[in-house]
C-alpha positions as CSV (number, residue, x, y, z in Angstrom):
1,X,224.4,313.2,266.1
2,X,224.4,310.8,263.2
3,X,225.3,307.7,265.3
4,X,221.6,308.7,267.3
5,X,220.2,309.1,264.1
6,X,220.9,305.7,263.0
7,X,221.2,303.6,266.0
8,X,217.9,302.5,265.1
9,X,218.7,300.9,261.8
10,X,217.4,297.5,262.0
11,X,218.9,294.9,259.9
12,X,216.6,291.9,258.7
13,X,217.7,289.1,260.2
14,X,217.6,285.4,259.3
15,X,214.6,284.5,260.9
16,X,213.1,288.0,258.7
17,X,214.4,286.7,255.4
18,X,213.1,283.5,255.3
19,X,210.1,283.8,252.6
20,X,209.5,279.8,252.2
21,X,208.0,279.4,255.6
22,X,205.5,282.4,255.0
23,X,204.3,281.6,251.4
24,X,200.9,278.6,252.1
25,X,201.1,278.1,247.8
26,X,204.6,276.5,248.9
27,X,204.4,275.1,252.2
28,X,204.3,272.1,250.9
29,X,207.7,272.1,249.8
30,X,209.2,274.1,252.5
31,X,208.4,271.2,254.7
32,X,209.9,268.7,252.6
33,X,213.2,270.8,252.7
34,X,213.3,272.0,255.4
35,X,213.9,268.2,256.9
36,X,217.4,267.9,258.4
37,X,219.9,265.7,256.7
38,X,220.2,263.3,259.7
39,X,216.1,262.7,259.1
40,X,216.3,262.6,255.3
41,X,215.8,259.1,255.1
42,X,213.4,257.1,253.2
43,X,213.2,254.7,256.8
44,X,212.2,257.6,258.6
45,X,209.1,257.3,259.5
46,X,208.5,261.2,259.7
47,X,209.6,261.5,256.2
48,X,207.0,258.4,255.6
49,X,204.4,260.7,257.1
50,X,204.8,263.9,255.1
51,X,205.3,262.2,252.1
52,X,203.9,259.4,251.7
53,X,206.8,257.4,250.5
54,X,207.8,259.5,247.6
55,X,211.3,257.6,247.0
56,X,209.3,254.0,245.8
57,X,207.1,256.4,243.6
58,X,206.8,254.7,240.1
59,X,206.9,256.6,236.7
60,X,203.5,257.7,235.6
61,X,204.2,258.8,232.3
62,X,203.6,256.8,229.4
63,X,206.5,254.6,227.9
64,X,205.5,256.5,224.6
65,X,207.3,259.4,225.8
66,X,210.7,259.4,224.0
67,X,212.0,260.9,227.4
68,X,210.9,258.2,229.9
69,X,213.3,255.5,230.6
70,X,212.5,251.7,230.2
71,X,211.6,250.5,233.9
72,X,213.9,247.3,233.5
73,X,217.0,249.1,232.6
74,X,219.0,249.2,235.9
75,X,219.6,252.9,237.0
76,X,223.3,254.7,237.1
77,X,224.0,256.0,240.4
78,X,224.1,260.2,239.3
79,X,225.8,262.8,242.0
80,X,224.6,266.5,241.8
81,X,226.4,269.1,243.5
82,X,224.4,271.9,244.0
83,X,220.8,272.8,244.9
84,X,220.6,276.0,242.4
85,X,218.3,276.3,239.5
86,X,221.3,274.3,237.2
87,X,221.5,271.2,240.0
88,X,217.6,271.5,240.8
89,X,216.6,271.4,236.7
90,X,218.8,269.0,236.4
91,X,217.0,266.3,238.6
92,X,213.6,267.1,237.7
93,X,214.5,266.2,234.2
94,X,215.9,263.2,235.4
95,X,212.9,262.5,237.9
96,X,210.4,263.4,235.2
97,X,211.9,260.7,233.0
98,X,211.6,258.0,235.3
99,X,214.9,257.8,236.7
100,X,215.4,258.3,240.4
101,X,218.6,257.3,241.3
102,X,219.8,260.3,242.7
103,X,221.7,262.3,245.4
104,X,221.7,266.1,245.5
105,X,224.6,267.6,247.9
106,X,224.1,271.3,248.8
107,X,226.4,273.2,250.8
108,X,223.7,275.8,252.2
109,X,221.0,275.6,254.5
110,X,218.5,276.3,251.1
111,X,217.5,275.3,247.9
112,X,218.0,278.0,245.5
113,X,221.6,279.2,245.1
114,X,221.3,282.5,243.7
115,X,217.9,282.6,243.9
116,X,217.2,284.2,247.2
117,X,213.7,286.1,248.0
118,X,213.1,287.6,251.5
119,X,209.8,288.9,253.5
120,X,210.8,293.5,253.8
121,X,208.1,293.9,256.4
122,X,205.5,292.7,254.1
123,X,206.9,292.5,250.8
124,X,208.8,290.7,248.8
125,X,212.7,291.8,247.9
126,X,215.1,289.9,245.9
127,X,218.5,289.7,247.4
128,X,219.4,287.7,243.9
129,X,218.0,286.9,240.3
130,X,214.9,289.6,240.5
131,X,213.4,289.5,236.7
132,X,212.9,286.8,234.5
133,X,214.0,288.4,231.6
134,X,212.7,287.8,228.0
135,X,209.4,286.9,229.4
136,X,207.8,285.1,226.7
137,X,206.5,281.0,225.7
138,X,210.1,280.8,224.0
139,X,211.7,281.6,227.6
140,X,211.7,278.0,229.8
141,X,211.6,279.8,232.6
142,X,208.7,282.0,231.7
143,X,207.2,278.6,230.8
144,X,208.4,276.8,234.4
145,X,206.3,279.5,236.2
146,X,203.3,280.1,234.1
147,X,202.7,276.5,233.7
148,X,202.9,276.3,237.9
149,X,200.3,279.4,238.1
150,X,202.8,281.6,239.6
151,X,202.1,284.2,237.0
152,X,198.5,285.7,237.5
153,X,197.0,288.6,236.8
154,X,197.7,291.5,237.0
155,X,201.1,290.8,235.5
156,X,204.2,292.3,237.3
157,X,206.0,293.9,234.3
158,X,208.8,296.0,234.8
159,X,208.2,299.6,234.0
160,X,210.3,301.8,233.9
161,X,209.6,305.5,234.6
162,X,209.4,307.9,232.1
163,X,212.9,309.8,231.5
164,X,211.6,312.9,231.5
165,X,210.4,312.0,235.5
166,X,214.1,310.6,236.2
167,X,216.1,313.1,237.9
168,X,219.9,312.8,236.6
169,X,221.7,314.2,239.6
170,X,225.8,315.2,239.8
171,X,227.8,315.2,242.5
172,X,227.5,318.9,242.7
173,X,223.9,318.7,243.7
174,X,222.6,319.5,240.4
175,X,219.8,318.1,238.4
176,X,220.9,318.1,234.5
177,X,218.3,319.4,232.8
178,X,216.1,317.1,230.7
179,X,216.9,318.8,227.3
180,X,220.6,317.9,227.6
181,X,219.9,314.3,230.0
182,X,217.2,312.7,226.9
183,X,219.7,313.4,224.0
184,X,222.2,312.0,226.2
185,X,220.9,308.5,227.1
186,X,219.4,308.1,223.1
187,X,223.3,308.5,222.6
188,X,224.1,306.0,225.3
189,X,222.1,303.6,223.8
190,X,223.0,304.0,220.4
191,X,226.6,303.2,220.8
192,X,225.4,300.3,223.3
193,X,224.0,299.2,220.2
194,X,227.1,299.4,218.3
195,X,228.8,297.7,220.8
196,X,226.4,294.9,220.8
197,X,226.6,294.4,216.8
198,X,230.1,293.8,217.3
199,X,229.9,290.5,217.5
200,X,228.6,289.7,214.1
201,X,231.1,292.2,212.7
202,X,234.8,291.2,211.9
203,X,236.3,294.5,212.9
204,X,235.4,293.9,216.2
205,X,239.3,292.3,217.2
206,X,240.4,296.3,216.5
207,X,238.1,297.9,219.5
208,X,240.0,296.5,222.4
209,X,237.9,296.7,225.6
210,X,234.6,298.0,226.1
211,X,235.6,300.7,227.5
212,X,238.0,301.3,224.7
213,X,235.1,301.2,222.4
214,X,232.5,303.2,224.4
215,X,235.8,305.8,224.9
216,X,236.2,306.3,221.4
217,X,232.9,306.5,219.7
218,X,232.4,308.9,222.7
219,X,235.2,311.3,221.6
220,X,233.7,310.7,218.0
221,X,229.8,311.8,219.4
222,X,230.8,314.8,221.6
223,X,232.0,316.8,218.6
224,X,228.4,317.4,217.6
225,X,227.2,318.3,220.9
226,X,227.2,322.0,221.6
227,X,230.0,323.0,224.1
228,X,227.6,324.5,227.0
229,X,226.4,320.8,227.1
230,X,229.4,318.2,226.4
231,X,230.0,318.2,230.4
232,X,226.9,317.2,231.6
233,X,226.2,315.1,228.6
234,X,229.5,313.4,229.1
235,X,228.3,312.5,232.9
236,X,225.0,311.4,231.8
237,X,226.8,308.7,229.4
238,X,229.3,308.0,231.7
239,X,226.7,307.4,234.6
240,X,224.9,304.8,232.5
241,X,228.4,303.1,231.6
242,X,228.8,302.6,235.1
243,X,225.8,300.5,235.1
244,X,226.8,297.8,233.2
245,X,229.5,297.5,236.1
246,X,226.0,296.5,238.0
247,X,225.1,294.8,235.4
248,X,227.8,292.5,234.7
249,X,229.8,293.4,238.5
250,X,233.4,294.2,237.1
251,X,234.5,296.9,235.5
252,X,233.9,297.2,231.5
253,X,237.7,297.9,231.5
254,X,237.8,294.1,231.9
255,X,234.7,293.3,229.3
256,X,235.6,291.9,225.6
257,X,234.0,294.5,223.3
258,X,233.9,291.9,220.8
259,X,231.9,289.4,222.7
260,X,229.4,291.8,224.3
261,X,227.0,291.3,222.4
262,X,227.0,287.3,222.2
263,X,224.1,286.7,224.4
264,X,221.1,285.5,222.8
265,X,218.3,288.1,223.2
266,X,214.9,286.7,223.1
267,X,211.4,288.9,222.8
268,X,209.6,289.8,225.8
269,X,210.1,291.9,228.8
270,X,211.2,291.8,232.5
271,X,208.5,290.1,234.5
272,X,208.4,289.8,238.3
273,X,207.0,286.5,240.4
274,X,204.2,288.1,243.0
275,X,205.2,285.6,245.7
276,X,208.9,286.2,244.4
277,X,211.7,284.0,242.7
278,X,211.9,281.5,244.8
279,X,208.5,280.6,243.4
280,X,210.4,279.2,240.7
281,X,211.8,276.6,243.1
282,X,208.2,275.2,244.1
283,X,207.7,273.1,240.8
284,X,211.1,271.8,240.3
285,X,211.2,270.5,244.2
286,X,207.9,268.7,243.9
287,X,209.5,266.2,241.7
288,X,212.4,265.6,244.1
289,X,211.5,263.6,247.1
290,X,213.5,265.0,250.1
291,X,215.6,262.2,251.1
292,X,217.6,262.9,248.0
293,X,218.4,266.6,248.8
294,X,221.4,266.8,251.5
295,X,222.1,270.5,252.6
296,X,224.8,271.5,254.7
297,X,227.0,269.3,253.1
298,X,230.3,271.6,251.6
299,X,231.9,268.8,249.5
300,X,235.6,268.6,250.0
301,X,236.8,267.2,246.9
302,X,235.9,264.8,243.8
303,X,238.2,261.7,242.8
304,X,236.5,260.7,239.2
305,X,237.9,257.4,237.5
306,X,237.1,255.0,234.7
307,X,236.9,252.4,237.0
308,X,234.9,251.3,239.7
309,X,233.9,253.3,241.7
310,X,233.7,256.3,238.5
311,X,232.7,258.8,241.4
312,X,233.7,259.1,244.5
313,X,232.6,262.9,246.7
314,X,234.4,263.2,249.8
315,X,231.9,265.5,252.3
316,X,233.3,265.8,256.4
317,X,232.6,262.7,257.5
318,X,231.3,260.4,254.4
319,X,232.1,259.7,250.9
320,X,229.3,258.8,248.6
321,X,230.1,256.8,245.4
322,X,228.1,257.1,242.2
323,X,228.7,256.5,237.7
324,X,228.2,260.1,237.2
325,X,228.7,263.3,238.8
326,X,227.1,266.6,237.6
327,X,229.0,269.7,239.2
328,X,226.9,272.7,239.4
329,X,228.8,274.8,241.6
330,X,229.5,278.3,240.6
331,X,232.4,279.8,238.2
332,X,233.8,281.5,241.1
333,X,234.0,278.5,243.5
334,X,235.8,276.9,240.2
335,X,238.2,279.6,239.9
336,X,238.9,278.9,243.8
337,X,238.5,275.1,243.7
338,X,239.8,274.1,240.9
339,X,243.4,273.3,241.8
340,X,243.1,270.3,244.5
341,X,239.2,270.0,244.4
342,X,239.4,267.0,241.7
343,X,241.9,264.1,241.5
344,X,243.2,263.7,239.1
345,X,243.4,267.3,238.5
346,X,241.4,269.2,235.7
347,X,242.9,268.4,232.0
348,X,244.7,272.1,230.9
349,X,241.5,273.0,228.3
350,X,239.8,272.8,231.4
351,X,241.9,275.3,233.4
352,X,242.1,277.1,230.6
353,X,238.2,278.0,230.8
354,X,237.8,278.5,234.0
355,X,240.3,280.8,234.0
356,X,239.8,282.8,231.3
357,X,235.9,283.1,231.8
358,X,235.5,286.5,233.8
359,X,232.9,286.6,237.1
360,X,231.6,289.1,238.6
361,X,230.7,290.3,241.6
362,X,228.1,292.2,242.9
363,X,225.8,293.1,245.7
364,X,222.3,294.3,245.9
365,X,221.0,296.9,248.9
366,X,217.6,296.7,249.8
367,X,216.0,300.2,252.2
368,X,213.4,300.5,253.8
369,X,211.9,304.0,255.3
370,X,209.3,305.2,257.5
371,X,208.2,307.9,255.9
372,X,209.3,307.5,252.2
373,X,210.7,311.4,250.4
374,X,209.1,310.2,247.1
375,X,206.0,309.4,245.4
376,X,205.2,305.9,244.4
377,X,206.8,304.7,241.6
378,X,209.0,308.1,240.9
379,X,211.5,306.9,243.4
380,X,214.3,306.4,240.9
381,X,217.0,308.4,240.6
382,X,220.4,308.4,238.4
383,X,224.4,309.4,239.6
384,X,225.6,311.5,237.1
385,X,229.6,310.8,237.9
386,X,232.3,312.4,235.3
387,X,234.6,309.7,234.2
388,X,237.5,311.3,235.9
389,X,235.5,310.5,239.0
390,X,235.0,306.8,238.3
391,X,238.4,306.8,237.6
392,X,239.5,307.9,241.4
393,X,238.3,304.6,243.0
394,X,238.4,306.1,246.2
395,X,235.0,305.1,247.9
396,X,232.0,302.3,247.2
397,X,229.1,304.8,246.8
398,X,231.3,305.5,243.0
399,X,229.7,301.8,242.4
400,X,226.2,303.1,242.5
401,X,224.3,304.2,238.8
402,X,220.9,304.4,240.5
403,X,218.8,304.4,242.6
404,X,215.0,303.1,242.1
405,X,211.8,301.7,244.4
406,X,211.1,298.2,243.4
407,X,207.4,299.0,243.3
408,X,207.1,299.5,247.0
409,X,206.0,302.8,249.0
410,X,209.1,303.0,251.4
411,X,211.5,301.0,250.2
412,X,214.3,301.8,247.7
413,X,217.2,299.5,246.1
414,X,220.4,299.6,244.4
415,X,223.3,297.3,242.9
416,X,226.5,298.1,242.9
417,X,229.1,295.4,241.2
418,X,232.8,295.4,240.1
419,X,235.9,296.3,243.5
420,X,233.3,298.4,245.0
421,X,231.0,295.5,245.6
422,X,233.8,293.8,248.0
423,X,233.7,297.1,250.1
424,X,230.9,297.9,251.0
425,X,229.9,294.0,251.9
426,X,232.4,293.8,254.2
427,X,230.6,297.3,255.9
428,X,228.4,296.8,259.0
429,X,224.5,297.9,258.2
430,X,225.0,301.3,259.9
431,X,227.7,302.3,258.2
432,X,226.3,301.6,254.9
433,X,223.2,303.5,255.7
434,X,224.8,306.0,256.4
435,X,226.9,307.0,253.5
436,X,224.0,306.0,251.1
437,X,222.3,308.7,253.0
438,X,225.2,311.3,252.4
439,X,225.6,310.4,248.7
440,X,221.8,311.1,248.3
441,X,222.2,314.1,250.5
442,X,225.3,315.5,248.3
443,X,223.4,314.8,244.6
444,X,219.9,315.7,245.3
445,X,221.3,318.8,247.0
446,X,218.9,318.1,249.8
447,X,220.4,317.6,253.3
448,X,216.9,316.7,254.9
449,X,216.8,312.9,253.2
450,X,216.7,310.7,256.4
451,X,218.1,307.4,256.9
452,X,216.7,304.4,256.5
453,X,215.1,302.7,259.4
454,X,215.9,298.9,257.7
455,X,218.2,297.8,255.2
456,X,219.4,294.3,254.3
457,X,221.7,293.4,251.7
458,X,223.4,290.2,250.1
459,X,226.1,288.4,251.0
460,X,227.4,287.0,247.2
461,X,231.1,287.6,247.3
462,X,232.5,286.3,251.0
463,X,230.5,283.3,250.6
464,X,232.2,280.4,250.0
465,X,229.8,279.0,248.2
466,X,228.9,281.5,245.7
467,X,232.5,283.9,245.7
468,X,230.2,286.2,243.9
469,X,227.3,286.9,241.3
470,X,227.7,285.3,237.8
471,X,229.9,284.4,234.9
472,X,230.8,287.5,231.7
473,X,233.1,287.2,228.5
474,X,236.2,288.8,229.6
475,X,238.9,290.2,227.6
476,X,240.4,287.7,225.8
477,X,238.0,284.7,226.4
478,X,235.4,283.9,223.5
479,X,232.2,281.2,223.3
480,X,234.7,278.4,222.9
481,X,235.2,279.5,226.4
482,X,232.2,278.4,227.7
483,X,231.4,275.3,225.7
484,X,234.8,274.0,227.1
485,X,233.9,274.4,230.6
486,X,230.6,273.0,229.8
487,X,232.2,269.8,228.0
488,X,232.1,266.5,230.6
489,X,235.4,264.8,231.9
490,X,236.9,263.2,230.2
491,X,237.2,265.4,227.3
492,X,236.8,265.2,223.9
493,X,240.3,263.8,222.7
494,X,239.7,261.4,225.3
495,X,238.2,257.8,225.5
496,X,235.8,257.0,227.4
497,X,231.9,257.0,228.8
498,X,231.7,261.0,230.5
499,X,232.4,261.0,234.2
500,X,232.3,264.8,235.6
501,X,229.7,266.7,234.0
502,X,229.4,270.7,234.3
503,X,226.2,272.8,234.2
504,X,225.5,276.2,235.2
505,X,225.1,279.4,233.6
506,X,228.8,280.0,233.0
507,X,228.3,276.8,230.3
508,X,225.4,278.0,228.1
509,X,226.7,279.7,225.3
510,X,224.4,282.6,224.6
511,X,223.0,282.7,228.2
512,X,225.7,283.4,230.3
513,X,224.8,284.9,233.6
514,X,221.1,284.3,233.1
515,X,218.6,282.4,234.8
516,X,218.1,281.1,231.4
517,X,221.3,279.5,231.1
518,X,221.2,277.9,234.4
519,X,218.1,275.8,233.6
520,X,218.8,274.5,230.3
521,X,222.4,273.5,231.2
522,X,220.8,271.3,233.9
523,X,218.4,269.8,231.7
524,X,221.0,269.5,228.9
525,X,223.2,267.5,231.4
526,X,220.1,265.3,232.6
527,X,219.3,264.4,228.9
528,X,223.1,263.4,228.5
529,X,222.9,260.9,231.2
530,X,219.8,259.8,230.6
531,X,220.7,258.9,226.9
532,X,223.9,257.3,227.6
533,X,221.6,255.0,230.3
534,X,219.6,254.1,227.0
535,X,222.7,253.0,225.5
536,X,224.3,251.0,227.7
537,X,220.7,249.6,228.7
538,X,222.0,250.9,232.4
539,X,224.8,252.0,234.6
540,X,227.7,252.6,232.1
541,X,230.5,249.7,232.0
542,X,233.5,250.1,234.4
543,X,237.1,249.9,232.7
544,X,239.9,248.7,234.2
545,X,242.8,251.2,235.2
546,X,242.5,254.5,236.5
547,X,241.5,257.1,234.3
548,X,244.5,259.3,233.7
């Protein structure tokens, strides 16, 4: 019976996904965060012990550096919500440059955000960012981990499989044959690339959607492919369409065709961090002495004003007062928190960005196997689905594109984004299991494929910290989108010193949804503040009257 046959699925549990405590390159800083909030004190003498004092620490860099701060200029009291890369960047710049007046408030029980390794027996699996893409010197991030050591030889490229070793499979329990499944994807990929030139093109506000676009050049393309092969063909296309629904987690009905293609490619290629992402977190938390990370601390709303006090964050049972505030949060607790979260409310501009921006959601499924059915490294496999299936939104397994091992001899994972993401995160481990099983089962035509003795997957869209994966250009929004949510309180048209700052990869134009974007928008928020410190020779001056 299938409920015998999966009754011993075994979840990975909390105490299972913790990577921190079994990495020894980072125990170091595990220790430091992992320091409840009621110890995080720079009196306690615990603290003292561990770290040796780190809160009276003195800047060591030379004054020459433009960066650095002058030691007799009084320091503004700056706010950070969020321990993610944005709210973590953002006070290592400010700690590098001398200034240490500063409080991050993180709602988790981690640092990280959507950053989120875990130990899969013994392995590493990413339940969040998994690449850093564009892995080159120009990259930040590439630079942030090579400069830490956490990229050593041999180099953990991505590689992909040869196509002619990926199995495109349809719902039938057919394998398309590789003569029609090659031509096929080159043809995916060319009108990907016409989609992507959009952007630079002024007849791009004539294409509607993407999928309006990939629709039509479609029609156009299948006229000069012989008829034996336009169904298949046509499945192959559409299969790969459905994974930029991974990709992006919505549906490209809902995707601007004209701003596609606005991201800022860089050279380089995918590269993976051995001890995983979360190695990323090791170099920007050495800077930060843990008294001024608070976790568990959901903050409850934000009262800004040009008077004293400019910042006031209410958390459950204490409000903290600062000059600045930098929100880091993600776009989809915006969307959610925008309306009663700030007093006095968001300016309309502001509103208008949040709303407009689109964000996705997504979830990522991580199996693990006894005794693996494929060869190491062929594991990958591709749903074929017609688009009159996709169109029948009837079950979650529709979400899934593919189907690959993540370099691993028994495990496999896939991502699934857009309505489909929602369903199948609120399904129970056993029951996910078991219809990934019977959608491998009905497309490789083989009913023998056994379950999966593990699986873990993530939990992006019911938190309420995260309501989901990361920020697109929806239909109808455009870069101004962005920069406008990225613009500090008040705005532009307004008076006044910036109170509420924004960072996060929803407010870097050209890096949207990119672990890219996430770190410079911290640092470029860090750099504001510490230059309007320079200015004012300290804490910026307090005006009377309410800011309105």
């Amino acid at each position: 019976m299938i409920v015998r046959k999966i009754s011993k699925l075994r979840p990975y549990h909390l105490d299972r996904i913790s990577l921190l405590p079994k990495l020894p390159c980072i125990v170091y800083i595990t220790k430091r965060w992992a320091t409840p909030a009621t110890k995080a004190d720079p009196c306690c003498p615990n603290v003292t012990k561990r770290v040796s004092d780190p809160c009276d620490k003195k800047p060591s860099k030379s004054l020459l550096d433009p960066c650095q701060l002058n030691p007799s200029f009084a320091q503004p009291k700056v706010i950070i919500i969020g321990a993610g890369l944005a709210g973590l960047s953002a006070a290592n710049r400010l700690a590098q440059c001398g200034f240490h007046n500063f409080q991050i408030i993180e709602a988790t029980d981690r640092p990280g955000g959507r950053i989120h390794s875990c130990w899969l027996g013994d392995e590493v699996g990413e339940l969040g960012a998994t690449w850093i893409n564009s892995a080159t010197i120009a990259n930040p991030v590439y630079s942030l981990g090579a400069q830490e050591g956490l990229l050593k030889e041999p180099l953990m490229w991505r590689r992909k499989p040869p196509v002619s070793k990926i199995p495109f499979l349809t719902s039938e329990g057919r394998t398309i044959d590789s003569f029609i499944a090659i031509p096929a994807m080159k043809l995916f990929k060319k009108i990907r690339q016409q989609a992507l030139s959009l952007f630079s093109m002024d007849i791009a506000k004539d294409q509607g959607s993407l999928h309006d676009f990939f629709s039509k050049r479609l029609n156009e393309q299948m006229k000069h492919i012989p008829n034996d092969w336009r169904g298949d063909a046509s499945r192959v296309i559409w299969g790969m369409i459905n994974g930029i629904k991974s990709r992006w987690g919505i549906r490209i009905r809902n995707m601007s065709s004209e701003m596609y293609g606005s991201s800022i490619i860089l050279p380089g290629g995918a590269l993976r961090i051995p001890i995983g992402m979360v190695g990323l977190l090791g170099p920007l938390l050495k800077h930060i002495p843990p008294c001024q990370i608070r976790y568990c601390s959901p903050v409850q709303g934000i009262v800004w004003s040009s008077s004293s006090p400019r910042v006031t964050v209410d958390l459950c049972n204490e409000k903290i007062t600062g000059d600045y505030v930098i929100v880091t949060t993600s776009l989809g607790v915006l969307k959610n928190m925008s309306n009663g979260w700030f007093t006095p409310e968001l300016p309309p501009w502001k509103k208008r960005a949040i709303n407009t921006l689109g964000y996705g959601k997504m979830i990522r499924i991580i199996m693990e196997y006894k005794r693996p059915f494929w060869m190491l490294g062929e594991g990958t496999m591709r749903f074929c689905w017609s688009e009159k299936e996709l169109d029948t939104r009837d079950c979650w397994v529709k979400g899934i594109d593919k189907i690959e091992d993540i370099g691993s001899q028994n495990k496999l994972v896939t991502t699934i984004g857009g309505k489909e993401a929602e369903w199948v995160e609120e399904c129970c481990e056993e029951d996910t299991a078991e219809e990934i099983t019977r959608i491998i089962r009905q497309f490789t035509g083989n009913p023998s494929i056994p379950y999966p003795t593990g699986l873990v997957k993530s939990k992006w869209i019911c938190s309420p910290y995260f309501r989901g994966c990361n920020g697109f250009l929806a239909r109808g929004s455009t870069i101004n989108d962005i920069c406008s949510l990225g613009t500090p309180l008040p705005g532009p048209e307004s008076p006044g010193v910036p109170i509420v700052l924004f960072a996060g990869e929803a407010t870097a134009p050209g890096h949207i949804g990119s672990l890219l974007g996430a770190h410079i928008s911290g640092i470029r928020e860090a750099d504001r503040i510490i230059g309007l410190t320079k200015k004012f020779r300290g804490p910026p001056p307090a005006e009377d009257g309410a800011n309105k």
